[in-house]
C-alpha positions as CSV (number, residue, x, y, z in Angstrom):
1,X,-50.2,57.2,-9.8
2,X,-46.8,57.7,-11.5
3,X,-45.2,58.3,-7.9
4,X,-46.8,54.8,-6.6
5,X,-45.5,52.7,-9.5
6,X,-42.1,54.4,-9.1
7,X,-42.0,53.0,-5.2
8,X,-43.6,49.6,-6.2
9,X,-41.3,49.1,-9.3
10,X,-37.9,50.3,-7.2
11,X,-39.5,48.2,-3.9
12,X,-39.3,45.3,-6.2
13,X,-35.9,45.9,-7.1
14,X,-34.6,46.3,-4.4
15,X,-32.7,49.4,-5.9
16,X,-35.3,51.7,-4.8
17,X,-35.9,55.5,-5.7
18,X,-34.1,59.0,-4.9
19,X,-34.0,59.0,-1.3
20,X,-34.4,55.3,-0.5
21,X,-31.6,53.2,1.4
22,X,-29.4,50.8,-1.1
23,X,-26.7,48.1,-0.3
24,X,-24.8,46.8,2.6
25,X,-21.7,46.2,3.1
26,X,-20.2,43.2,1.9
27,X,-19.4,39.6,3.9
28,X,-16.3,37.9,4.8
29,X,-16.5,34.4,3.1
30,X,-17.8,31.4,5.0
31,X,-17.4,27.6,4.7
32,X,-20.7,25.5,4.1
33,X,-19.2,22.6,5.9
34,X,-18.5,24.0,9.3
35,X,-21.9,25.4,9.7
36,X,-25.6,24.8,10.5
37,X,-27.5,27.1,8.1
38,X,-31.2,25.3,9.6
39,X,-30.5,26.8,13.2
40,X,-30.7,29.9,12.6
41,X,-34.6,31.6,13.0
42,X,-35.9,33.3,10.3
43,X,-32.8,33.1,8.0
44,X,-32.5,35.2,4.6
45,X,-33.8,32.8,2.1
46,X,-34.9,33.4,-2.0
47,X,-36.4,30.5,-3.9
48,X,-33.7,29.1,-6.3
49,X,-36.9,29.4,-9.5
50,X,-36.5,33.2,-9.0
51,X,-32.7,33.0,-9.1
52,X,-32.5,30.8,-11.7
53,X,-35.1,33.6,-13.8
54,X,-32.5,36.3,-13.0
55,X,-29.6,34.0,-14.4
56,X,-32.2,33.4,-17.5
57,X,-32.3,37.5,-17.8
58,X,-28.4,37.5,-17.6
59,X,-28.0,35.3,-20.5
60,X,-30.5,37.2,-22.6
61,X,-29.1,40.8,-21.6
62,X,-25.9,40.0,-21.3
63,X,-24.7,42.0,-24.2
64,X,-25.2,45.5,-21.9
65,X,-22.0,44.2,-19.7
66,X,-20.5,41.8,-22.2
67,X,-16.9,41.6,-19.8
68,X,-19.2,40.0,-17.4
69,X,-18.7,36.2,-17.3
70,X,-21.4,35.1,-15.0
71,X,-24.1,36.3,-12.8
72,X,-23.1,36.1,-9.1
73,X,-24.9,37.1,-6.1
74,X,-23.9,38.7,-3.2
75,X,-24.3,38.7,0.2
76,X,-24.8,41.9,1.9
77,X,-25.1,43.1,5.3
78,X,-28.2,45.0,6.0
79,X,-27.0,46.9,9.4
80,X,-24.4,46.4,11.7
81,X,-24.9,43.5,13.7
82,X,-22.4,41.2,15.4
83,X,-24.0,37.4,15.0
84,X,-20.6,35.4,16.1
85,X,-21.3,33.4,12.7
86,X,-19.1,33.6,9.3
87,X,-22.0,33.6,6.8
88,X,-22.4,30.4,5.1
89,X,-24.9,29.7,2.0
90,X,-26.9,26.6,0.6
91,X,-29.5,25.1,-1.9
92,X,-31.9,23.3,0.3
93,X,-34.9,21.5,-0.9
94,X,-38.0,19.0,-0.4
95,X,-36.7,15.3,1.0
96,X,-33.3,16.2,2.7
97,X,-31.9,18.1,-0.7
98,X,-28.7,19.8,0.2
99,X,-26.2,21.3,-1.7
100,X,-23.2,23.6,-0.1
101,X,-22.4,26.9,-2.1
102,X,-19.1,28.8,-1.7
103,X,-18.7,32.8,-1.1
104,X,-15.6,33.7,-2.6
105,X,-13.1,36.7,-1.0
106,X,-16.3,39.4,-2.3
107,X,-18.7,37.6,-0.2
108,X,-20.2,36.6,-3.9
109,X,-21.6,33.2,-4.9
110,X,-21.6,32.0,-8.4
111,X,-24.9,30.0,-8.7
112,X,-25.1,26.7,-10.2
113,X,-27.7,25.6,-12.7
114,X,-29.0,22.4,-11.0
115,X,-32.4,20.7,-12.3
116,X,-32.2,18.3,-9.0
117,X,-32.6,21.8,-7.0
118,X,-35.4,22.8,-9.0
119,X,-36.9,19.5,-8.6
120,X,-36.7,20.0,-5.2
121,X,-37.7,23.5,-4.6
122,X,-35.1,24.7,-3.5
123,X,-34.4,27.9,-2.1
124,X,-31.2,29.6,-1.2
125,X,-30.2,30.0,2.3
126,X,-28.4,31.9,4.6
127,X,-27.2,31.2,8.1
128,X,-28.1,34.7,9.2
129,X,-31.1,36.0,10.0
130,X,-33.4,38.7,7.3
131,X,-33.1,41.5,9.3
132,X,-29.2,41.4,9.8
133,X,-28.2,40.3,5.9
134,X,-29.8,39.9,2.5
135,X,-28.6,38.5,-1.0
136,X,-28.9,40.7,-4.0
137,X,-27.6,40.2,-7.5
138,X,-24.2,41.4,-8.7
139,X,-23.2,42.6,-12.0
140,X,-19.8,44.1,-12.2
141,X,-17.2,44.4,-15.2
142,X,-14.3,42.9,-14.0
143,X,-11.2,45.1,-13.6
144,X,-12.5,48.4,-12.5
145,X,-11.6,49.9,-9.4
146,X,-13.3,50.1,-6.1
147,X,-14.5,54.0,-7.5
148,X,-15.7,53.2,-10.5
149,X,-19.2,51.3,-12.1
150,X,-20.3,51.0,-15.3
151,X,-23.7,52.1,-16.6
152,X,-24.4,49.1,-18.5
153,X,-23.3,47.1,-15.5
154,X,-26.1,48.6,-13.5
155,X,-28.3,48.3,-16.3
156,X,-28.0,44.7,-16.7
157,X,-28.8,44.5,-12.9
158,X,-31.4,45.8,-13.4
159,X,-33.1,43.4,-15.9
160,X,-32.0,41.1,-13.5
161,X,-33.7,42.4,-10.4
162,X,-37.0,42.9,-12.5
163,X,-37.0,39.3,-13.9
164,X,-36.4,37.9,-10.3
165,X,-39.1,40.7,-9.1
166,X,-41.5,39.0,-11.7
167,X,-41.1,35.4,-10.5
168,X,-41.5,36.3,-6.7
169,X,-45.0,38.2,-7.3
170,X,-46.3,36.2,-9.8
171,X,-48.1,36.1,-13.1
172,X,-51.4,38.3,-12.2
173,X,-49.2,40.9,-10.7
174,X,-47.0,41.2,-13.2
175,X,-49.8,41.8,-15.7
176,X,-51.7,44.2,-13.6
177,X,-48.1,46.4,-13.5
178,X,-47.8,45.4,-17.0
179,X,-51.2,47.0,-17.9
180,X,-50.3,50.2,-15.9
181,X,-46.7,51.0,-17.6
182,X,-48.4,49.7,-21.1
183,X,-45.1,47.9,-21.3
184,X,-43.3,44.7,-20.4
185,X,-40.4,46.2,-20.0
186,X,-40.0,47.8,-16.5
187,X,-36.3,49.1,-17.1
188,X,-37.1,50.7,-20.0
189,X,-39.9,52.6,-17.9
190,X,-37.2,54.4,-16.4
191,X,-35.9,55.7,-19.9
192,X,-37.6,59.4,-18.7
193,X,-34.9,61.2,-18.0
194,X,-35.9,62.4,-14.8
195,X,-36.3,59.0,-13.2
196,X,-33.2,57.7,-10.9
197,X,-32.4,55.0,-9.7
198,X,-30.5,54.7,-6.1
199,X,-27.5,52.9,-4.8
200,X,-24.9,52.9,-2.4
201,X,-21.1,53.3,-2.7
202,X,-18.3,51.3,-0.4
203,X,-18.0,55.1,1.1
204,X,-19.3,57.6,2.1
205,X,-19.5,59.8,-1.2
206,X,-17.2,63.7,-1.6
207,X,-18.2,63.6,-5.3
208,X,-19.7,61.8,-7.8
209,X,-19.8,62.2,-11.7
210,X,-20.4,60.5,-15.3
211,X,-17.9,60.2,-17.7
212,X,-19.2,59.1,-21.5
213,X,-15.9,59.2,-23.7
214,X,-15.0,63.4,-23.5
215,X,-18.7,64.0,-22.1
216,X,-19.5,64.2,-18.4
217,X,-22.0,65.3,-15.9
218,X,-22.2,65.1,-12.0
219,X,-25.0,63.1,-10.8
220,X,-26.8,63.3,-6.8
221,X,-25.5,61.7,-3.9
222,X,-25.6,61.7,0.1
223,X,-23.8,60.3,2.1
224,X,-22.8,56.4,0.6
225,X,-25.9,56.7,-1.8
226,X,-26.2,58.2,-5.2
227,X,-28.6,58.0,-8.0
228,X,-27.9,57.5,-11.1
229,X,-30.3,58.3,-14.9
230,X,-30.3,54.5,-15.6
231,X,-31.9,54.4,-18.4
232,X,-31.0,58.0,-20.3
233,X,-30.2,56.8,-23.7
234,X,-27.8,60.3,-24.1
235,X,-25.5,58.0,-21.5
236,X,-23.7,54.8,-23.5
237,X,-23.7,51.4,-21.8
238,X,-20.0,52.3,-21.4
239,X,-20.0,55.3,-19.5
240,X,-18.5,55.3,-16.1
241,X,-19.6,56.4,-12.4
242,X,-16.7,57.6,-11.2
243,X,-16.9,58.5,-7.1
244,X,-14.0,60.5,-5.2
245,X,-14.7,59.4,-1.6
246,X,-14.8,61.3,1.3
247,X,-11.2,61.7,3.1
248,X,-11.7,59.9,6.7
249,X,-11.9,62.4,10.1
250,X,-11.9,62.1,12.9
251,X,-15.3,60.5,13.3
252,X,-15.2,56.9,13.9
253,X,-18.2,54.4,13.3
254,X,-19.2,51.2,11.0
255,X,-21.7,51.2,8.1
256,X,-25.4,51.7,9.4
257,X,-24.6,52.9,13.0
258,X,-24.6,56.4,14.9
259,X,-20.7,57.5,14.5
260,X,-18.4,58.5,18.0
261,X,-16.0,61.1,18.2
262,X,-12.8,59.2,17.7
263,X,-10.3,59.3,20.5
């Protein structure tokens, strides 16, 4: 039973458990003028109500990443996939509701709070199709380098991901995993200290470690993924994931496909 709640909580997440996949890579920025987010079949889409309960988590944990201005969200590519389009993101709602959102130079969006797309019910959509991309929340302390995340960081994700996980199933499910864990809290579920929690790095990974002030510890990884002890309290909001990345070869390839020998 413990192993099936571990896969339904980190399913819900969208971080997942030792072992599972984690995040894409991240898109170029688009302009919500120039394209047609409705033409394109089966677009990525998340109801802006579940957004809008992550935002409501980031205000009320914001104090784990307190550098952290704002909750964005960003856009990442789920496999390698040429679609000829610059990914482009919008509210849309009931009786024509529109409104344009900008990806900055991350591929990130910084959602607005708007009761006229709540009204509407509205849901945030992309002009690329499920399969190929995906948009996932983003916590990160401003200033650190490409190598380096922050526990908290991730921690605050987290809450994030769980109250957005809550929305999207609804109020019986949420009880009924409520009742199994005996707690509300589905973050700090993962407080044993032989849960992980699994995500993937810009690179592919040569080694990963965690520094807490003069305390440190190296922590699994494969390949771009790692897993970290999100919720061991021995490890301080402020302790750092520090990654030395693989030096490149002569193997050639892109994120998610087969590599070639390089000429």
């Amino acid at each position: 039973m413990r192993a099936i709640l571990l896969m339904t909580i980190g399913a819900a997440l969208g971080c997942g458990v030792p072992g599972a996949a984690g995040a894409g890579e991240n898109s170029a920025p688009g302009n919500p003028g120039t394209i047609h987010v409705n033409a394109v079949r089966d677009a990525e889409a998340r109801k802006y109500k579940v957004i809008v309960a992550g935002m409501d988590a980031f205000e009320k944990h914001r104090r784990l990443a307190p550098a952290v201005d704002a909750l964005r969200f960003r856009v990442e590519r789920r496999r390698q996939a040429d679609t000829g389009l610059a990914p482009v993101a919008r509210l849309e709602g009931d009786e024509g509701f529109v409104l344009p959102l900008l990806l900055d130079a991350e591929g990130e969006i910084l959602m607005p709070r708007s009761e006229p797309a709540l009204d509407a019910n509205s849901e945030l959509v992309l002009n690329q199709k499920r399969r190929d991309y995906r948009i996932e929340p983003s916590v990160r302390t401003p200033g650190l380098p490409e190598h380096v995340r922050r526990l908290g960081d991730l921690r605050l994700e987290c809450q994030v991901r769980v109250a957005m996980a809550k929305e999207e199933i609804g109020l019986m499910w949420t009880l009924t995993i409520n009742s199994l864990l005996l707690s509300s809290d589905w973050c700090g579920f993962m407080k044993d200290k032989k849960a992980r929690f699994t995500y993937r790095a810009a690179h592919t990974i040569g080694k990963a470690y965690l520094e807490d002030g003069a305390r440190s510890g190296n922590i699994e990884f494969s390949g771009k993924t790692y897993s970290v002890p999100l919720y061991d309290s021995r490890w301080s909001d402020d302790a750092l994931i520090q990654f030395e990345f693989a030096p490149a070869t002569g193997i050639t390839g892109t994120a998610d496909e087969t590599p070639r020998t390089g000429p």
